[in-house]
SERO-4910 file (N, C-alpha, C, O; in steps of 0.05 Angstrom, whole numbers):
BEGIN
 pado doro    nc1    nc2    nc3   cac1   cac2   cac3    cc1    cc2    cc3    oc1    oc2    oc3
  Unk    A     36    191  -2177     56    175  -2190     78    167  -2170     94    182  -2161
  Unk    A     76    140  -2165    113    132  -2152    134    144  -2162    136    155  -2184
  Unk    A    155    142  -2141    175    140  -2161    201    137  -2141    199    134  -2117
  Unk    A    223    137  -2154    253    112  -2130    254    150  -2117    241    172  -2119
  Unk    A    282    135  -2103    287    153  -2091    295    174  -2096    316    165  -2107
  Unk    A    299    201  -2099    304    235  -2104    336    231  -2100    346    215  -2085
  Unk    A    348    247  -2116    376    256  -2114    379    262  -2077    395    252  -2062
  Unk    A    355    285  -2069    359    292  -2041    355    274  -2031    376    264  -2022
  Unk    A    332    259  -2024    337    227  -2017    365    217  -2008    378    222  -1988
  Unk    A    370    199  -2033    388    202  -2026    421    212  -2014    438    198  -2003
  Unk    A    421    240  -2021    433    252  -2002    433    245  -1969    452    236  -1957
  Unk    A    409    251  -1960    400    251  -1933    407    220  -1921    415    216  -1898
  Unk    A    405    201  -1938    406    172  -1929    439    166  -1922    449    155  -1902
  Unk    A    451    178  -1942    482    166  -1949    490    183  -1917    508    174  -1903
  Unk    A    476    206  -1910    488    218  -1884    486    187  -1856    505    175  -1846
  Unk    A    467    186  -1854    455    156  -1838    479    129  -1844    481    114  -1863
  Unk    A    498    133  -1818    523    104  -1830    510     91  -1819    497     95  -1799
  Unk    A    514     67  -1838    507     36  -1828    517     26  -1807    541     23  -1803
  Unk    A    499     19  -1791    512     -3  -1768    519    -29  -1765    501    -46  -1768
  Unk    A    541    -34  -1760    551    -66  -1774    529    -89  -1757    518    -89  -1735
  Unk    A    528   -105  -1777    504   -121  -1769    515   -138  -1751    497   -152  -1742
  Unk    A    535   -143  -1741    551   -167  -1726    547   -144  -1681    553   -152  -1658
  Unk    A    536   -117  -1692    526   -111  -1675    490   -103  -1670    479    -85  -1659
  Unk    A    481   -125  -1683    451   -115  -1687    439   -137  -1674    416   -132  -1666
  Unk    A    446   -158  -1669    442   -187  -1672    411   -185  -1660    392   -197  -1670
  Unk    A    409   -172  -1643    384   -176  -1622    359   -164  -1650    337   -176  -1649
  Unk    A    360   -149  -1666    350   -133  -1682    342   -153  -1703    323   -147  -1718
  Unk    A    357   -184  -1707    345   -205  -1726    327   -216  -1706    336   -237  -1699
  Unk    A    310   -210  -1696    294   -217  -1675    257   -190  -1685    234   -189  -1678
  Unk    A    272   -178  -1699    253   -165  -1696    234   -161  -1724    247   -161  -1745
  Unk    A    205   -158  -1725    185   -152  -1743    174   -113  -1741    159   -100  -1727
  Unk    A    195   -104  -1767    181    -75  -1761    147    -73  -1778    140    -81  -1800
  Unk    A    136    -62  -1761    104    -64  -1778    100    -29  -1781    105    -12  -1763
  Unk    A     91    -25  -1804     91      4  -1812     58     10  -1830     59      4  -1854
  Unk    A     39     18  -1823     15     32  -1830     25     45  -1841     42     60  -1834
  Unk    A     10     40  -1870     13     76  -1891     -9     73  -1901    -17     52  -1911
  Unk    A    -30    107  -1899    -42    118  -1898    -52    118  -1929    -38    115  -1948
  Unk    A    -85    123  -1929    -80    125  -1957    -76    161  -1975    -89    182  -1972
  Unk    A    -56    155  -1991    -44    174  -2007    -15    183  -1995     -1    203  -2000
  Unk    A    -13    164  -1976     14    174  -1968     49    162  -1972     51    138  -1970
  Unk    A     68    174  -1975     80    169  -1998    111    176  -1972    135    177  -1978
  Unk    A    101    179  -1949    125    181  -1931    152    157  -1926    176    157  -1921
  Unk    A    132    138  -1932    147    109  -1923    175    110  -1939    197    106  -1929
  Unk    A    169    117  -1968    193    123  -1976    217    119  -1969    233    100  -1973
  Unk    A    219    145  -1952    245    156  -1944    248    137  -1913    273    134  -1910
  Unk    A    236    128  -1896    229    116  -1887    251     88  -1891    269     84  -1875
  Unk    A    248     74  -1908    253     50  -1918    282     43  -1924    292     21  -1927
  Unk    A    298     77  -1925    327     75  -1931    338     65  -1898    355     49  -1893
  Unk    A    322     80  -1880    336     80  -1857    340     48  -1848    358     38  -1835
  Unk    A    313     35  -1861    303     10  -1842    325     -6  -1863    336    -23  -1849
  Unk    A    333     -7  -1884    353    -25  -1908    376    -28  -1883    386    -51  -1884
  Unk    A    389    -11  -1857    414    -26  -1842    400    -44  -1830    414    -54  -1812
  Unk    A    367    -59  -1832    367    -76  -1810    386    -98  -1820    395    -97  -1843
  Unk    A    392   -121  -1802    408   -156  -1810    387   -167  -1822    363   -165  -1817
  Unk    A    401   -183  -1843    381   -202  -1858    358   -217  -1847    340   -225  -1862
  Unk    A    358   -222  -1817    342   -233  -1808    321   -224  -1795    311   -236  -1776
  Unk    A    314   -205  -1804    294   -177  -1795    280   -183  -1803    282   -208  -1802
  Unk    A    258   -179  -1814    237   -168  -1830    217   -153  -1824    206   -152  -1802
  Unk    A    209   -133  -1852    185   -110  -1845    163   -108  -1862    167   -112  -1886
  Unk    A    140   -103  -1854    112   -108  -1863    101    -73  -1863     95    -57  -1846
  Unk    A    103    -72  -1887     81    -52  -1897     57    -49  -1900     50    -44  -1923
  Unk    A     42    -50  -1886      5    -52  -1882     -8    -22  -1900     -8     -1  -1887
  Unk    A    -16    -23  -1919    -29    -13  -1932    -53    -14  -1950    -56    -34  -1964
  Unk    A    -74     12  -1952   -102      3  -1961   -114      8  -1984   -137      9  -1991
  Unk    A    -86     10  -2001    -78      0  -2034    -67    -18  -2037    -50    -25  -2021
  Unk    A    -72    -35  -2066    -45    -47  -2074    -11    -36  -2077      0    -14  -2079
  Unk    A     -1    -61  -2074     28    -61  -2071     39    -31  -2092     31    -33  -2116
  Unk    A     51    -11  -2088     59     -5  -2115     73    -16  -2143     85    -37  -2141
  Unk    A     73     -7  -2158     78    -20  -2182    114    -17  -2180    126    -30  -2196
  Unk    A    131      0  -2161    159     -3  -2164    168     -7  -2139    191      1  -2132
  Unk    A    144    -23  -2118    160    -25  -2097    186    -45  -2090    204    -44  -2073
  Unk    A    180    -65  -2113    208    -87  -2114    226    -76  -2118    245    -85  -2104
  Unk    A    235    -49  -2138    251    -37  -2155    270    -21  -2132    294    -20  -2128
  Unk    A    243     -4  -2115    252     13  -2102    268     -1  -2072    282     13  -2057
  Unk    A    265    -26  -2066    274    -39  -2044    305    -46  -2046    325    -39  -2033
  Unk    A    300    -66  -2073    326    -72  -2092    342    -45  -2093    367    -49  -2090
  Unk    A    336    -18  -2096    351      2  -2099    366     12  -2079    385     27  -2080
  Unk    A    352     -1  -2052    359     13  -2034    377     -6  -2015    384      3  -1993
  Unk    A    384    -36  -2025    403    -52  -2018    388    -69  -1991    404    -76  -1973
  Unk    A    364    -75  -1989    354    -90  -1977    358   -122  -1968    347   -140  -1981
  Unk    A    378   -129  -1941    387   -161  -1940    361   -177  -1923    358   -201  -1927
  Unk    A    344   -162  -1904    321   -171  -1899    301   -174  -1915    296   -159  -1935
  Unk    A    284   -196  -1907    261   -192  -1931    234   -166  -1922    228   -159  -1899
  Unk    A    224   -159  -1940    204   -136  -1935    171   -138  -1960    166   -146  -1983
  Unk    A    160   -129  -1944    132   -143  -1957    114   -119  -1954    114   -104  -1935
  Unk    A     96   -119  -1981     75    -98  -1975     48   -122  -1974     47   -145  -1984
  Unk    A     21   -102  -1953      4   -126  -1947    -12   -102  -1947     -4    -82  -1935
  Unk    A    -43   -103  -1965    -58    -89  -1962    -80   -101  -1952    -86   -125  -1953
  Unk    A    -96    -77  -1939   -128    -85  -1920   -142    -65  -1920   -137    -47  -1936
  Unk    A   -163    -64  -1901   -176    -47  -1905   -168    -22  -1884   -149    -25  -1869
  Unk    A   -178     -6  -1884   -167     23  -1872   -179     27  -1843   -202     27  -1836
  Unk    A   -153     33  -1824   -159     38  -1797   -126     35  -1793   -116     16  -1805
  Unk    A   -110     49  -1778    -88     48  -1771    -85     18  -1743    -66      2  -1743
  Unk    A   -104     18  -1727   -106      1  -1710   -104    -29  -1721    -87    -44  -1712
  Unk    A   -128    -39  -1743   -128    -58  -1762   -110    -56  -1771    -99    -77  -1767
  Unk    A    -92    -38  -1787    -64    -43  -1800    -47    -61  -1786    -45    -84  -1793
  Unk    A    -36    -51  -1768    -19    -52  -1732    -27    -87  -1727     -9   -103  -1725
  Unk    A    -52    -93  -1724    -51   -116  -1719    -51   -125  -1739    -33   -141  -1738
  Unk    A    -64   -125  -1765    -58   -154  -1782    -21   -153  -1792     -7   -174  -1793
  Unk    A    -13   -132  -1797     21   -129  -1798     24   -156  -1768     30   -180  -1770
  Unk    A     21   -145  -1753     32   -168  -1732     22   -196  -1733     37   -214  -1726
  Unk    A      1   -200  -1739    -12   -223  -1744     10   -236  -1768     15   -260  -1765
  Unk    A     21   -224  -1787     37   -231  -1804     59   -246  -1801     67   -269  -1805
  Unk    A     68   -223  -1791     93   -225  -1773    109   -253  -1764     92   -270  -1758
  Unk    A    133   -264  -1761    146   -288  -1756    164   -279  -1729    171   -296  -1713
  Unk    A    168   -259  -1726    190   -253  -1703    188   -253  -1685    165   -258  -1679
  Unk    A    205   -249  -1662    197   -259  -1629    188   -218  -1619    173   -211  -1601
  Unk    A    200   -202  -1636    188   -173  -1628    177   -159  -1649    184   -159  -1672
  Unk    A    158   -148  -1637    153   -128  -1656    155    -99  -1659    147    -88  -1639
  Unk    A    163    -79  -1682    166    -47  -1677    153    -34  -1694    159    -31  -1718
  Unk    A    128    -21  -1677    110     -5  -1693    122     21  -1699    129     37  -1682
  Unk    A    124     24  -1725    137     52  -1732    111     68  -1751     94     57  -1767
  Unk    A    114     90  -1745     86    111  -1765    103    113  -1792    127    108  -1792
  Unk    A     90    123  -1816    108    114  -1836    125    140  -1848    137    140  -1869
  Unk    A    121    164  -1826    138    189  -1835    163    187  -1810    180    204  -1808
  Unk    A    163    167  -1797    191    172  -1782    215    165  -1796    222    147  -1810
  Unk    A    226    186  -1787    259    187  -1790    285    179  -1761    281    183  -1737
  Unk    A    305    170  -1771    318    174  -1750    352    168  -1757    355    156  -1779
  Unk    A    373    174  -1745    400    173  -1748    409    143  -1737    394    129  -1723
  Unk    A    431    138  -1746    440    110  -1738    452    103  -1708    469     86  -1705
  Unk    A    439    118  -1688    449    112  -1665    421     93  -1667    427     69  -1664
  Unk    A    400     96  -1671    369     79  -1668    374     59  -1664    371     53  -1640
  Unk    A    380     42  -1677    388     16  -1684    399     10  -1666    387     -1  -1648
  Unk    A    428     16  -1663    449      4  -1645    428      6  -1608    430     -8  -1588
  Unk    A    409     31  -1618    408     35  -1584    383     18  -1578    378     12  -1555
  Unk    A    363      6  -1603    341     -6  -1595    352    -32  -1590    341    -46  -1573
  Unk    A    372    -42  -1603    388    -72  -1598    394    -73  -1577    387    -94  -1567
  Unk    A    407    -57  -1562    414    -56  -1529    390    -50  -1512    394    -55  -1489
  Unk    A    372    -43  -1517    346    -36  -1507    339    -60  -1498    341    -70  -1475
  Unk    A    328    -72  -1523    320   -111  -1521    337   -131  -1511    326   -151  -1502
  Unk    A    364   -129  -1511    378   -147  -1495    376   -142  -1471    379   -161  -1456
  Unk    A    370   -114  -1459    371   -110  -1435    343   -119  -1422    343   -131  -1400
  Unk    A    324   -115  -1433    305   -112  -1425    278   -126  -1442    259   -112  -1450
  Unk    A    280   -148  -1445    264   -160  -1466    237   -158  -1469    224   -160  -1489
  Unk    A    227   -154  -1441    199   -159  -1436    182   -134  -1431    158   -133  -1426
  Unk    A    201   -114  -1435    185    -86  -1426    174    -78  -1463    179    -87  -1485
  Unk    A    154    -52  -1447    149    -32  -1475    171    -17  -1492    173     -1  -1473
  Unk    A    185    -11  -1505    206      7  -1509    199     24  -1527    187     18  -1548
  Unk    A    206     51  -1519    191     75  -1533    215     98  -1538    232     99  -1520
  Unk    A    217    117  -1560    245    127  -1559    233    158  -1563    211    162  -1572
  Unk    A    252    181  -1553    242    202  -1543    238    218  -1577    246    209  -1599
  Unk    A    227    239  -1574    212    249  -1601    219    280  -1609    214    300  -1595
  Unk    A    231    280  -1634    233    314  -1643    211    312  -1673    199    295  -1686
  Unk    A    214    337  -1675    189    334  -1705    212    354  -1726    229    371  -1722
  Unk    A    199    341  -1748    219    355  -1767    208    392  -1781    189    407  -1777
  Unk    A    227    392  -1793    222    424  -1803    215    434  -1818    223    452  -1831
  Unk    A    178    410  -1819    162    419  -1844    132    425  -1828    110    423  -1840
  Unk    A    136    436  -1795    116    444  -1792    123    473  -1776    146    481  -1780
  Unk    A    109    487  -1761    118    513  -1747    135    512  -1722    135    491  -1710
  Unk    A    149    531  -1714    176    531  -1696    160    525  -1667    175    517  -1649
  Unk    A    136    527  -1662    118    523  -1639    124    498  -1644    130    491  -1621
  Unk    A    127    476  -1658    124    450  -1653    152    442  -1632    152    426  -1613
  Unk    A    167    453  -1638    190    454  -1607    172    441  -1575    177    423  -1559
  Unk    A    147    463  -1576    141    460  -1544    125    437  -1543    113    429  -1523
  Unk    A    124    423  -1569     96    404  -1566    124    378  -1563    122    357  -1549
  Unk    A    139    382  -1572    172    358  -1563    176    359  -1536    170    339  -1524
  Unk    A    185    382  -1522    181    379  -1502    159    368  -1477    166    357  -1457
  Unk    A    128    376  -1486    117    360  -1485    115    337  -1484    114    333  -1460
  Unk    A    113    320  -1493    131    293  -1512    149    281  -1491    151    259  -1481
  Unk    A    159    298  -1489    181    289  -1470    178    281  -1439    187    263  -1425
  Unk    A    155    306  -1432    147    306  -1405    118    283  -1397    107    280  -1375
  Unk    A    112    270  -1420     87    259  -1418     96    231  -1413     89    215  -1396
  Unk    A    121    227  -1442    134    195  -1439    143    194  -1418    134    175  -1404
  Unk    A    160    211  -1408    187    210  -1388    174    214  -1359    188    203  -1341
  Unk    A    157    224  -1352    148    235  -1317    120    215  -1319    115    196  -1304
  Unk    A    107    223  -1338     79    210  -1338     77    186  -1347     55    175  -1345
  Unk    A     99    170  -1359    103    145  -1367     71    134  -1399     58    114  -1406
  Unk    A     76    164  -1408     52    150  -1421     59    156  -1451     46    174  -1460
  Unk    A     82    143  -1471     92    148  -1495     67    140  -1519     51    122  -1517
  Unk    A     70    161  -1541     45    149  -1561     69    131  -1592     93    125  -1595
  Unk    A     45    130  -1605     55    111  -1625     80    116  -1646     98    101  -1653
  Unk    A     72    142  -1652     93    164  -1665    119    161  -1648    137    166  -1664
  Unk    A    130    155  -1623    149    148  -1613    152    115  -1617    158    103  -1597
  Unk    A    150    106  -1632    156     76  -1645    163     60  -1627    186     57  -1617
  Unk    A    138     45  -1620    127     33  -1590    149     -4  -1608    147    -14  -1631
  Unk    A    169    -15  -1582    163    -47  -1590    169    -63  -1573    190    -60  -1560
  Unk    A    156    -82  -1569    153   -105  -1553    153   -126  -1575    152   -126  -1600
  Unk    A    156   -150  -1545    157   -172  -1551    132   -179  -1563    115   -162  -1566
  Unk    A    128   -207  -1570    109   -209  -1590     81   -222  -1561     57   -216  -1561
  Unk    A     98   -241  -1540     88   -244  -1521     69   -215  -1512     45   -213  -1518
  Unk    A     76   -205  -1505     75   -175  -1490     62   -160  -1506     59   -136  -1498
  Unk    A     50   -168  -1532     30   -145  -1554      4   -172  -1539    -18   -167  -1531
  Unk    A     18   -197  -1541    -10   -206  -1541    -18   -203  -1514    -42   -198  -1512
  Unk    A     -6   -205  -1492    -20   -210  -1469    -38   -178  -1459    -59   -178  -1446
  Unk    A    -19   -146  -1472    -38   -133  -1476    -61   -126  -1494    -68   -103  -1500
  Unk    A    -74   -157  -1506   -102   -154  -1522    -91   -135  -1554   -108   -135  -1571
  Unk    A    -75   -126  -1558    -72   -117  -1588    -85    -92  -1579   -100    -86  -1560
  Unk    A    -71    -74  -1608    -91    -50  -1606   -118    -48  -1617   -126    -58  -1638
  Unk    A   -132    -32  -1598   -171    -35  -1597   -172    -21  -1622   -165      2  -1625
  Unk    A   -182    -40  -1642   -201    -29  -1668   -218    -15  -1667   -222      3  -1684
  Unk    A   -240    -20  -1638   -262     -4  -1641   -262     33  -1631   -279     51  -1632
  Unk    A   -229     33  -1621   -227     67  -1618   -221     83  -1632   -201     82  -1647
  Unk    A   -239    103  -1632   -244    121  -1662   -213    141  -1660   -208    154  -1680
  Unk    A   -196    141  -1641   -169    147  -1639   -156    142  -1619   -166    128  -1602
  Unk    A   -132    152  -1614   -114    139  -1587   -114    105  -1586   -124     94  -1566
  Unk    A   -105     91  -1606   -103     68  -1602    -85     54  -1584    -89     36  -1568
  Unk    A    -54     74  -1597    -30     68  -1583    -33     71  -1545    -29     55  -1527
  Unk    A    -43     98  -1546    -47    107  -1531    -60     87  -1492    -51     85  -1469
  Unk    A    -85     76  -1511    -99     55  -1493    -84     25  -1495    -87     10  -1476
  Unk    A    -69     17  -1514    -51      2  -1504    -32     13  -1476    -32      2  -1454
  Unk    A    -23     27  -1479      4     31  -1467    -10     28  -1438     -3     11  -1422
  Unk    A    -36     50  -1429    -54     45  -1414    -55     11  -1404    -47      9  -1381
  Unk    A    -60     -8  -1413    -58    -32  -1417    -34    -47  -1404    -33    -67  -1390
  Unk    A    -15    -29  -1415     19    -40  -1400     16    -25  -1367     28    -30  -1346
  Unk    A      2    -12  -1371     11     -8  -1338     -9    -19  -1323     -4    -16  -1299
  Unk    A    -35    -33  -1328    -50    -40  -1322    -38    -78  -1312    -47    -94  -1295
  Unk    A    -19    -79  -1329     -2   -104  -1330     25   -104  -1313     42   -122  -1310
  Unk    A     24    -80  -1304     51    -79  -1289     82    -79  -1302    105    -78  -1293
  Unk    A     69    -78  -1330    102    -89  -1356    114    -54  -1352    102    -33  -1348
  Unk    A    131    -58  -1355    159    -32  -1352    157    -24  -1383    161    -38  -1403
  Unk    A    148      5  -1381    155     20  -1396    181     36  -1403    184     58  -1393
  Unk    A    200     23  -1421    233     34  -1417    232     52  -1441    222     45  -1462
  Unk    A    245     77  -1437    256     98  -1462    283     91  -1470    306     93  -1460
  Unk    A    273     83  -1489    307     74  -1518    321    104  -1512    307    125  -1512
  Unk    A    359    105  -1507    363    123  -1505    369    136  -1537    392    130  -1545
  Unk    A    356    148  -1551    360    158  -1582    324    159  -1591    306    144  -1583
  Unk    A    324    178  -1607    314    200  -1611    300    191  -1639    317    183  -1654
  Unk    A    275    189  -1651    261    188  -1668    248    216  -1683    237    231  -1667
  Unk    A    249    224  -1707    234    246  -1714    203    249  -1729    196    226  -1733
  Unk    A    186    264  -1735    166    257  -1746    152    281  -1759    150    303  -1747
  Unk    A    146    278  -1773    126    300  -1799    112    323  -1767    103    315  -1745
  Unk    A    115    350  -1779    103    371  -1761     82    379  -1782     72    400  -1777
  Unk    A     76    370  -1800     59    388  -1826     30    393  -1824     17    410  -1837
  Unk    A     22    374  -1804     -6    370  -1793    -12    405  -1768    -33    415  -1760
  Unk    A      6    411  -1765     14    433  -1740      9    462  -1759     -1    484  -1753
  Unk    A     20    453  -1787     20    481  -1801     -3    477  -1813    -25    488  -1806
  Unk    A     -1    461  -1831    -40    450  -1846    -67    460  -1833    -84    473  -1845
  Unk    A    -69    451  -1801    -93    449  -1789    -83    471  -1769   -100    479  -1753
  Unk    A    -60    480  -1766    -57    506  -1746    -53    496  -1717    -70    481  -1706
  Unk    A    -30    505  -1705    -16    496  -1689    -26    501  -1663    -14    486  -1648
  Unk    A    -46    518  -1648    -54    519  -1622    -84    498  -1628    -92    485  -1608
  Unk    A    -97    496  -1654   -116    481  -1658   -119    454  -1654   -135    443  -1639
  Unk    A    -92    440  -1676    -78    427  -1668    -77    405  -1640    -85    383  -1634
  Unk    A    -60    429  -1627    -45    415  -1604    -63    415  -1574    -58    402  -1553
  Unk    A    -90    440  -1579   -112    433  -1560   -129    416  -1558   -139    409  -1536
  Unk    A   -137    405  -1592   -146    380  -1590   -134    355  -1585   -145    337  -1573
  Unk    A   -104    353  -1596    -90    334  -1577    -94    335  -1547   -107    315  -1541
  Unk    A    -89    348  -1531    -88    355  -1503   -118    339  -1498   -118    315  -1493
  Unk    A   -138    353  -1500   -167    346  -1509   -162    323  -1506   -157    314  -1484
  Unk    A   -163    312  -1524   -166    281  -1537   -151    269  -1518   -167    254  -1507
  Unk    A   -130    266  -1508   -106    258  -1488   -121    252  -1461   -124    229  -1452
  Unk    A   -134    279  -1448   -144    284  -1419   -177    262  -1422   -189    250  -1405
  Unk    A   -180    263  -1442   -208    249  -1445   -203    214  -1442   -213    202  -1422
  Unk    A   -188    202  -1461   -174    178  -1455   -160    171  -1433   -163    149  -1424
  Unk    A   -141    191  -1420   -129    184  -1404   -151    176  -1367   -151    159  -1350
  Unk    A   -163    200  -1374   -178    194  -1341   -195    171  -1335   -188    159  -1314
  Unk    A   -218    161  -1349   -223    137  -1351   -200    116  -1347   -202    101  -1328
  Unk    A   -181    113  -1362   -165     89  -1356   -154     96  -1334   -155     77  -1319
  Unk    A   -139    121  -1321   -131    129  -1300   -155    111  -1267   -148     98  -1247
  Unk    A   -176    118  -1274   -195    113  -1251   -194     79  -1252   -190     67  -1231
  Unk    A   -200     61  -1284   -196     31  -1276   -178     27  -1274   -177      3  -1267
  Unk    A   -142     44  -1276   -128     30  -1263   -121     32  -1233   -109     15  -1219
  Unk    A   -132     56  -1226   -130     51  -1190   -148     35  -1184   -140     16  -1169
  Unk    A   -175     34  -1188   -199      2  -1187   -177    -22  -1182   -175    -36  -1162
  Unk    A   -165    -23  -1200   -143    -55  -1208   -126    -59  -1197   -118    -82  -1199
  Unk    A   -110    -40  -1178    -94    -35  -1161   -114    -42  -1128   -112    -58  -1109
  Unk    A   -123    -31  -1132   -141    -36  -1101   -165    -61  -1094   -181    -66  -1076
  Unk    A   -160    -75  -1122   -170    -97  -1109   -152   -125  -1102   -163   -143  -1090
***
């Protein structure tokens, strides 16, 4: 069953102050595109944060249901001056990602997963991000919230050391470029059975485009850590990571040396 937002809800939102839009300006420039999963009901909360974008924003909900039946209600509730749209397809987070962009009217785009959270420095700091730096990747550093086990700490840090030393940020850190700069790196590959974000970014360095970290901090669902068990987890991440990574690692020194 839908339904608007929770008393706690809103609690948590009214904490998040608005950022005056007369400092966002670079931010009416931008298309947020958000995959939601099917049965998943995160976007929600989600949606209060994205209501400070400027009217001239807009965000695309890619989902592989119909629209809900109170999503007008719940938008309207939440004081929305940009326009916002639900667009359903068929299921693949990759396919989401691009037809959301394919949608899309704006000169950038910001892939966000649809359980992130974040405080109102985001905004102000991804607007200075893009004025500064228009043409790079921009990726913002990552904590997980406190609905999975206290081990998820070392997998942040992690996180930290992979974006930040190894230059290689994933999607869950709410990747956005220009609209130029999604296309010239080919969109994300449909045909990978995971790591989509992943082999993009691969892609940006293959392109020489600058990977910049937004200074401010995004959060994200740990529940997958407690559910499926947290060394299980995070070895198949690792796994899955070292497997993707070395192949592209070897064609990008190939690309370099010729």
């Amino acid at each position: 069953m839908h339904r608007s937002l929770s008393e706690s809800d809103s609690d948590t939102l009214s904490q998040t102050a608005k950022a005056p839009h007369d400092k966002l300006s670079e931010l009416g420039r931008v298309s947020v595109v958000i995959p939601v999963g099917p049965g998943d009901s995160s976007w929600r909360t989600l949606l209060g944060y994205l209501s400070q974008l400027p009217s001239e924003a807009e965000v695309w909900l890619v989902g592989t249901k119909a629209e809900p039946s109170d999503f007008t209600s719940l938008t309207s509730e939440l004081g929305f001056s940009c326009n916002i749209e639900w667009f359903c397809t068929s299921v693949g987070r990759a396919h989401q990602m691009n037809t959301g962009a394919q949608l899309s009217k704006k000169d950038f785009l910001w892939f966000l997963h649809a359980d992130s959270q974040f405080d109102n420095v985001v905004l102000t700091a991804l607007n200075t991000s893009l004025t500064t730096s228009p043409e790079a990747v921009h990726f913002f550093d990552l904590q997980f919230q406190h609905d999975g086990p206290s081990m998820a700490r070392l997998n942040a840090w992690g996180v930290w050391l992979r974006s930040h030393i190894l230059k290689l940020p994933f999607g869950d850190q709410g990747l956005c470029m220009s609209r130029d700069t999604f296309d010239q790196l080919g969109r994300f590959p449909e045909d990978a059975s995971y790591g989509e974000d992943h082999l993009l970014v691969w892609q940006a360095h293959r392109h020489r485009i600058t990977l910049r970290a937004v200074s401010a901090t995004l959060s994200t669902s740990a529940r997958k850590y407690r559910s499926q068990g947290w060394l299980k987890t995070t070895s198949i991440h690792l796994w899955r990571t070292w497997a993707q990574a070395f192949p592209e690692f070897i064609a990008l020194l190939r690309s370099r040396m010729r």
